[in-house]
C-alpha positions in Angstrom: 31.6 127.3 123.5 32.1 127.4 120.0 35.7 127.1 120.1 34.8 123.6 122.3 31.8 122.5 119.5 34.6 123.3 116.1 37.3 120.8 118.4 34.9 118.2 119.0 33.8 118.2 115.4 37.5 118.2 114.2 39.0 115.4 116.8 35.7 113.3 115.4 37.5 113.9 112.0 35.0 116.3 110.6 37.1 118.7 107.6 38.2 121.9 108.8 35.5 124.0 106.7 32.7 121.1 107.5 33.6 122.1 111.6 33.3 125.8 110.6 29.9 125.8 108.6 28.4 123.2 111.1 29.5 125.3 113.9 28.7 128.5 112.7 25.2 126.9 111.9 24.5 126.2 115.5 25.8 129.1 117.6 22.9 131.0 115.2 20.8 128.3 116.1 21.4 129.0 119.6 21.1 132.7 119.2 18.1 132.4 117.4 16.3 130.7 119.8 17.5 131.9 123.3 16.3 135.1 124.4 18.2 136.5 127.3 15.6 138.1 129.4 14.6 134.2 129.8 18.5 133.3 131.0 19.1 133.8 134.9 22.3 133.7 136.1 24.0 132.5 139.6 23.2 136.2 140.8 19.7 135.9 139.8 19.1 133.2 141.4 20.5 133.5 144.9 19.1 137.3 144.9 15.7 135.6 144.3 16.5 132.8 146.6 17.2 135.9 149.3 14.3 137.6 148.6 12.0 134.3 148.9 13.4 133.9 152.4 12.6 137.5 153.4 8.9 137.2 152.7 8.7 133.7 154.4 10.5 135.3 157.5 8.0 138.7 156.9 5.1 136.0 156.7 6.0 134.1 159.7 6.2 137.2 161.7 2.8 138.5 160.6 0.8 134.6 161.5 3.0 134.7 164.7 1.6 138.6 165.5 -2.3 137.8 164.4 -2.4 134.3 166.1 -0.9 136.0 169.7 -3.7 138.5 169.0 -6.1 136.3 168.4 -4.9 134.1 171.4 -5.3 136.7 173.6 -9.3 138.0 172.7 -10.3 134.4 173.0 -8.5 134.3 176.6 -10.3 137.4 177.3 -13.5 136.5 175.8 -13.8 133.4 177.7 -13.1 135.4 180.8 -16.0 137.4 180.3 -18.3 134.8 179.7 -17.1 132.8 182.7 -17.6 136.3 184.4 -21.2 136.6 182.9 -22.3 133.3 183.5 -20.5 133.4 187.5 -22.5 136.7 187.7 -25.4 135.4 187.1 -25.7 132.1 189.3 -23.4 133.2 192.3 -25.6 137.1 192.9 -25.5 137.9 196.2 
């Protein structure tokens, strides 16, 4: 990058010391103010990416297991209410 920032300031006609110090002065800049635990790279980012879709998937799975549960007490709790009330009006 800073071979790329000296070129552009010498094709723009900038003196060969001027490109230097200007340079110089902003690859410090840049170092100054960028801390690298803040910089994620491709990696970072699909490995979080991959991780984000394994909890979904882990999520989906868990709402999928309690709402099959839960489907299946209010089957059999309406059964035994129909059971109750049946019980009660059709006694032989």
């Amino acid at each position: 990058m800073e071979l790329a920032i000296y070129d552009a300031f010498r094709k723009a006609g900038v003196e060969e010391e001027a490109a230097k110090a200007i340079t110089t002065a902003i690859n410090k800049a840049i170092e100054q103010n960028v801390d690298a635990k803040q910089l994620a790279t491709k990696g970072d980012i699909e490995k979080l990416r991959l991780e984000t879709k394994a909890d979904i998937e882990k999520a989906k799975a868990d709402i999928i297991k309690w709402m099959f549960g839960a489907i299946i007490t209010a089957v059999g709790l309406a059964t035994g209410i129909a059971m109750a009330i049946a019980r009660l009006f059709f006694t032989a």
